[in-house]
Structure formats: C-alpha cells, structure tokens
One Martini backbone bead per residue (centre of mass of N, CA, C, O) as a GRO file, in nm:
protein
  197
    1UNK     BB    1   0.062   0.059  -0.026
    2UNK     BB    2   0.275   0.251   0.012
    3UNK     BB    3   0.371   0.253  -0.285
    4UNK     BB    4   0.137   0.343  -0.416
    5UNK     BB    5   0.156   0.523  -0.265
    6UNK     BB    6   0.398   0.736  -0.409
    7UNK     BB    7   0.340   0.700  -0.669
    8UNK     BB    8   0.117   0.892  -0.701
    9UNK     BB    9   0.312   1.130  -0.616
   10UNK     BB   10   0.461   1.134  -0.853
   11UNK     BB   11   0.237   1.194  -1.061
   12UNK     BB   12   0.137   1.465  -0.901
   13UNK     BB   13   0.442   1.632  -0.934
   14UNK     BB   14   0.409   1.587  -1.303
   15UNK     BB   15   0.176   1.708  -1.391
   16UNK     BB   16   0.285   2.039  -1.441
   17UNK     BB   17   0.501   1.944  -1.650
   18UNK     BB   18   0.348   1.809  -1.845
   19UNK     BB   19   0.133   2.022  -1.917
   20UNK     BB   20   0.434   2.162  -2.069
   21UNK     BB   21   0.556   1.973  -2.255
   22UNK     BB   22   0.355   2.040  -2.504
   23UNK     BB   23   0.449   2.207  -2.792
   24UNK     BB   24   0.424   2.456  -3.097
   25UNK     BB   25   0.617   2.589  -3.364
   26UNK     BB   26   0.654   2.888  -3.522
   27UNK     BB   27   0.756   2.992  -3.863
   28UNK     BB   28   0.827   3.310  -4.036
   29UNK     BB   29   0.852   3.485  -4.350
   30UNK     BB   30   0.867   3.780  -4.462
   31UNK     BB   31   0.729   4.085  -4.512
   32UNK     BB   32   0.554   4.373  -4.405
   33UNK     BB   33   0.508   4.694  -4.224
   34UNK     BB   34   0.299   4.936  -4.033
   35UNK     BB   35   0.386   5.239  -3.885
   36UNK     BB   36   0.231   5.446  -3.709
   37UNK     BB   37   0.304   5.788  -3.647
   38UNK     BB   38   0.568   5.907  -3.831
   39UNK     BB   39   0.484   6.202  -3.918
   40UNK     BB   40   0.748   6.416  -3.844
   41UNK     BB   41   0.927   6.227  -3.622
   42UNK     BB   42   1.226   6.135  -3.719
   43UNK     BB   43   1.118   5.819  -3.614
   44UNK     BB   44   0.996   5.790  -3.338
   45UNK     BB   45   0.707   5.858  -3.270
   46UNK     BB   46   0.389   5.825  -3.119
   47UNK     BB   47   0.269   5.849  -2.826
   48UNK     BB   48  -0.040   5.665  -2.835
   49UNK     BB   49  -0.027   5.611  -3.162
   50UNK     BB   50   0.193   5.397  -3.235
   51UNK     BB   51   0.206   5.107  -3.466
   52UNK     BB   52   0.184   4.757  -3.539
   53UNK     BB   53   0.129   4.574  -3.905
   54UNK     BB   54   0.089   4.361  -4.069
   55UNK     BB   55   0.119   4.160  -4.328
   56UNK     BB   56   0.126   3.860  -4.465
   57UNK     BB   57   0.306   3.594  -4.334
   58UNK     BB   58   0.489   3.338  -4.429
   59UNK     BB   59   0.445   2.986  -4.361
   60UNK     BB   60   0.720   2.753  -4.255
   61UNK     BB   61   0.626   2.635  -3.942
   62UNK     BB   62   0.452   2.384  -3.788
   63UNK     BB   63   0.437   2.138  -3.558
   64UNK     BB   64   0.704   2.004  -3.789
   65UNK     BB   65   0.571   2.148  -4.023
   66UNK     BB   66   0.705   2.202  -4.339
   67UNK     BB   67   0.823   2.366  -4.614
   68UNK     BB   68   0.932   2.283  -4.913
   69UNK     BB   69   0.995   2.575  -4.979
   70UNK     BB   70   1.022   2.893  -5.088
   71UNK     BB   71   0.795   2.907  -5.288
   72UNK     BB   72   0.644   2.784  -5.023
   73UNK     BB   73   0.340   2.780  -4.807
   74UNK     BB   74   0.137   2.714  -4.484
   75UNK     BB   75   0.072   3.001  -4.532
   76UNK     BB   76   0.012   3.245  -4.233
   77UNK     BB   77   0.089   3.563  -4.030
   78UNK     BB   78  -0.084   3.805  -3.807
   79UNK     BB   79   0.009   4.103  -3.661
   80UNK     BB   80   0.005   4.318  -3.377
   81UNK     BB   81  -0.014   4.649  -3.193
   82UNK     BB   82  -0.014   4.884  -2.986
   83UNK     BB   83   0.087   5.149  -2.861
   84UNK     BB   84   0.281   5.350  -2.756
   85UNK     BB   85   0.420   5.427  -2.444
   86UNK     BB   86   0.756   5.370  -2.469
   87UNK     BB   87   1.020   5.556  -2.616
   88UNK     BB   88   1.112   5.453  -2.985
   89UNK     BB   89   1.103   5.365  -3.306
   90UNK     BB   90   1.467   5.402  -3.337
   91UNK     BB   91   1.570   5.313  -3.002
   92UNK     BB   92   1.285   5.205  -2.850
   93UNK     BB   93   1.048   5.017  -2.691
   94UNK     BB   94   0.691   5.006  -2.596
   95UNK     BB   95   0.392   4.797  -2.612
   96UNK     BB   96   0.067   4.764  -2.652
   97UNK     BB   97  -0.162   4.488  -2.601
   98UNK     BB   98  -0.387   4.651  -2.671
   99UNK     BB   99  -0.532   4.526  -2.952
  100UNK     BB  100  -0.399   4.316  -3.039
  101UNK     BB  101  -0.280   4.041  -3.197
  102UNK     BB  102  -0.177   3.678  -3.310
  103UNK     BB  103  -0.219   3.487  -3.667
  104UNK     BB  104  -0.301   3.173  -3.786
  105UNK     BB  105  -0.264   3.066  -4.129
  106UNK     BB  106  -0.387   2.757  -4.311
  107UNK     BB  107  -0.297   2.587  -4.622
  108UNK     BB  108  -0.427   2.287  -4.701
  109UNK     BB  109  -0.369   1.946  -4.680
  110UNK     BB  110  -0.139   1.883  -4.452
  111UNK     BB  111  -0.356   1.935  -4.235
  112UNK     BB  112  -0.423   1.628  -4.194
  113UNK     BB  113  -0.138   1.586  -3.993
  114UNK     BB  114  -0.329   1.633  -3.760
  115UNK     BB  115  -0.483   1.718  -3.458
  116UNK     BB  116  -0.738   1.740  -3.577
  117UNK     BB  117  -0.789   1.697  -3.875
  118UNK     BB  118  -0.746   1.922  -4.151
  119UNK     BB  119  -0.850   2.166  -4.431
  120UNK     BB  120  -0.773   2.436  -4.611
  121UNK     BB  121  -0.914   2.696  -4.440
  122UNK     BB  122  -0.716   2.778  -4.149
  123UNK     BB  123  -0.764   2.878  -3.801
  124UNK     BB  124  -0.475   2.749  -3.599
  125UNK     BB  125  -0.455   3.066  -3.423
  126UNK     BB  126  -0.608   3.247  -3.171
  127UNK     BB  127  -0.479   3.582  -3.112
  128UNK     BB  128  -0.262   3.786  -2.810
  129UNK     BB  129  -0.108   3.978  -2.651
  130UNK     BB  130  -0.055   3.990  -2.280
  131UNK     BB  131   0.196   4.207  -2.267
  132UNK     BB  132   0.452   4.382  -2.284
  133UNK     BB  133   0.613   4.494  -2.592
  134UNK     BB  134   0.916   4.456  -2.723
  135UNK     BB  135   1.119   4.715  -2.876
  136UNK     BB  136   1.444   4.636  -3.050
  137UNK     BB  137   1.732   4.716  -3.114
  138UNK     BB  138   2.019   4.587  -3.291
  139UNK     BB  139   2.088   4.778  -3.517
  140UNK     BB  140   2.298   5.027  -3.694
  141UNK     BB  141   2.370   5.168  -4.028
  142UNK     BB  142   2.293   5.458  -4.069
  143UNK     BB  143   1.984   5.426  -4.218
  144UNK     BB  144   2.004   5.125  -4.117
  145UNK     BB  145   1.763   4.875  -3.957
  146UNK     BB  146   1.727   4.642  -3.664
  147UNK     BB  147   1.475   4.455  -3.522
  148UNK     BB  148   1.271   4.358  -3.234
  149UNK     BB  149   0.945   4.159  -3.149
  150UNK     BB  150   0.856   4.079  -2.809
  151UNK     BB  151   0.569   3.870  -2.647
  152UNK     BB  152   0.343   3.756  -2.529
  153UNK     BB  153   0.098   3.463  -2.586
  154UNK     BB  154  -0.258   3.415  -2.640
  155UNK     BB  155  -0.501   3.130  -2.694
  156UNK     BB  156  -0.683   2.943  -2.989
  157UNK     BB  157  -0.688   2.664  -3.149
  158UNK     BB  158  -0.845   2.461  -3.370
  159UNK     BB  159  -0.947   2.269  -3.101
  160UNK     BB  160  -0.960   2.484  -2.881
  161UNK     BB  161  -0.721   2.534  -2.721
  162UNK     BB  162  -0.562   2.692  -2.484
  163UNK     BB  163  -0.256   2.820  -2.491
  164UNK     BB  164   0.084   2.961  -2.434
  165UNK     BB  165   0.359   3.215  -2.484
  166UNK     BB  166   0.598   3.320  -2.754
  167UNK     BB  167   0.675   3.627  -2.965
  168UNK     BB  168   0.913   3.668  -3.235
  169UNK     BB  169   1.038   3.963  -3.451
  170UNK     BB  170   1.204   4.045  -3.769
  171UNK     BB  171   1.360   4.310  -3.871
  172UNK     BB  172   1.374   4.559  -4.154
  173UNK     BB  173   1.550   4.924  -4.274
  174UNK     BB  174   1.594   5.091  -4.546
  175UNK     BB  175   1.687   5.440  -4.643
  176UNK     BB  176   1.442   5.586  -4.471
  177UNK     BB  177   1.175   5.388  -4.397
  178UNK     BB  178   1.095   5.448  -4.149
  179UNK     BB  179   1.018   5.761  -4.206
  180UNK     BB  180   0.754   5.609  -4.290
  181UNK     BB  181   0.660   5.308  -4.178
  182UNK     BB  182   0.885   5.088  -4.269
  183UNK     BB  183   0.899   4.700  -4.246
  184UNK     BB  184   1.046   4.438  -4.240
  185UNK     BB  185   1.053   4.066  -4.260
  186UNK     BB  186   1.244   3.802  -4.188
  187UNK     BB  187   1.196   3.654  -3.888
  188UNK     BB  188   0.968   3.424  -3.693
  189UNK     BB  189   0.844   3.326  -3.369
  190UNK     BB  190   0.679   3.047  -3.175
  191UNK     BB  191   0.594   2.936  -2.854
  192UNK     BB  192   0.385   2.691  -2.773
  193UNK     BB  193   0.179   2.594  -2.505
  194UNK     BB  194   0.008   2.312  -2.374
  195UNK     BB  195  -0.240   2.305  -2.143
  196UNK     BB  196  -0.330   2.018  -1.939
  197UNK     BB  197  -0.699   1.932  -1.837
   0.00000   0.00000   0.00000
C-alpha cells in the first residue's frame, strides 16, 4: 500500500510538468509591416499613437511541419500591436497589449497531418499579446536599421486548446524606410505551451 502511495505522489507531482510539456513551434519568413503615427516625428513615432501591423508574413513551419521549398508556404501569420507606451521606434520603445493581435492561418491539404485533421483554410491559432511588448533595436548602420518585437501571447488553437507562449518578429528597414513607417520582415517565432487539464 505504501509503495502506491508513493507512486501516485510523484505522478501528481509529474503532472504540472507534464501539462507543459507538449509545445507547438511556429515559423514565418518575408513580409512588411506599417507603424502608424511616424509623419514628422523623424523616426521616432508617436506614443500613445504609434503602433504596428503586418501584412500576411509566409507560414514555413507549424507544429514539426515544414514548407517544402521556399517558393511555398504552409499558409501565413499576422499580427499587430497597440499603441506606443514608451522610448520611441528609431532607439526601441514598449508598446501596448490592447488591441494586439497575433493569428495563424494555415492553407492545404497538409493539415491533415495534425490532431484533429483539418484540411482548407483553417485559422490553427487565434490570439493577442498579453503583456508589455518589447520593440529593440539589435544594429543600426547609417540609415539600415534592424530590430527585435518579442512578448507573450495566448490564445485558442483550431481544436479549441487555450494556449499560452511567446513570440518573436525579426525586421529590417533600409535607406530611411523607417521614417515612412516601413519595415520589412525577416523571419518570426512563436513557441506555444499547450496546457493540459
């Protein structure tokens, strides 16, 4: 009897493990995005105005499954943020939560390859930022400037799954693009927990 006990004790000590144990992987490539609220401010953007919004950035990896080439995507990712809180978009700043956005849509036939099988156009995440966003300069060379927008994210996968995670958008902006409000995407990440209960 002892020993059952023993055993039940360490798999309910396993169990918040174990609930974050399955992750889910996303990556996108290319893409622009538009920062509002830039006309005048020479680079610097608006707080309380500025924010940022994506065009569809290619999906080339979900859940283990890749894009087979690079001229094909498993779909695409957008997302956005709120308002501009604090610093500035030429030297890095914070911005809001409210208002965020950050979804995944996949396209074809691969997607039957998931649990549950889907296949079409399906939205395979929908969600938003849940805390302060963080916008970082990473180099900055005369005009060309590359920067970082990473901060957490939940929400509801194509099975209904809540899930919670982080992720991370790659850009650059060359020849003084920014001080339109233009930035280009490199390549982004998300990593999603998926808690089980």
């Amino acid at each position: 009897m002892k020993r059952v006990i023993v055993v039940l004790a360490l798999m309910a000590l396993a169990l918040p493990m174990a609930a974050w144990a399955q992750s889910i992987t996303v990556e996108n490539r290319t893409g622009t995005a538009v920062i509002t609220g830039m006309n005048g401010t020479g680079g610097l953007g608006t707080i309380g105005v500025s924010a940022i919004a994506s065009s569809p950035s290619e999906l080339t990896e979900f859940d283990g499954f890749t894009a087979p080439s690079k001229k094909t995507s498993l779909g695409y990712v957008n997302f956005s943020t709120g308002v501009l809180e604090s610093g500035s978009i030429l030297g890095g700043g914070t911005f809001s939560n409210t208002g965020s956005s950050f979804t995944v849509i996949g396209l074809g036939s691969w997607m039957k390859g998931l649990t549950p099988p889907v296949e079409g156009k399906i939205l395979l995440f929908n969600g938003s930022f849940t805390g302060p966003i963080t916008w970082l300069e990473t180099s900055a060379t005369g005009s060309n400037h590359t920067y970082s927008l990473s901060g957490p994210v939940e929400g509801v996968l194509w099975d209904g799954s809540s899930i919670t995670g982080t992720a991370t958008e790659d850009f650059y902006s060359f020849e003084g693009q920014l001080l339109e409000g233009t930035v280009h995407i490199t390549v982004g990440n998300a990593s999603l927990g998926v808690p089980l209960v």
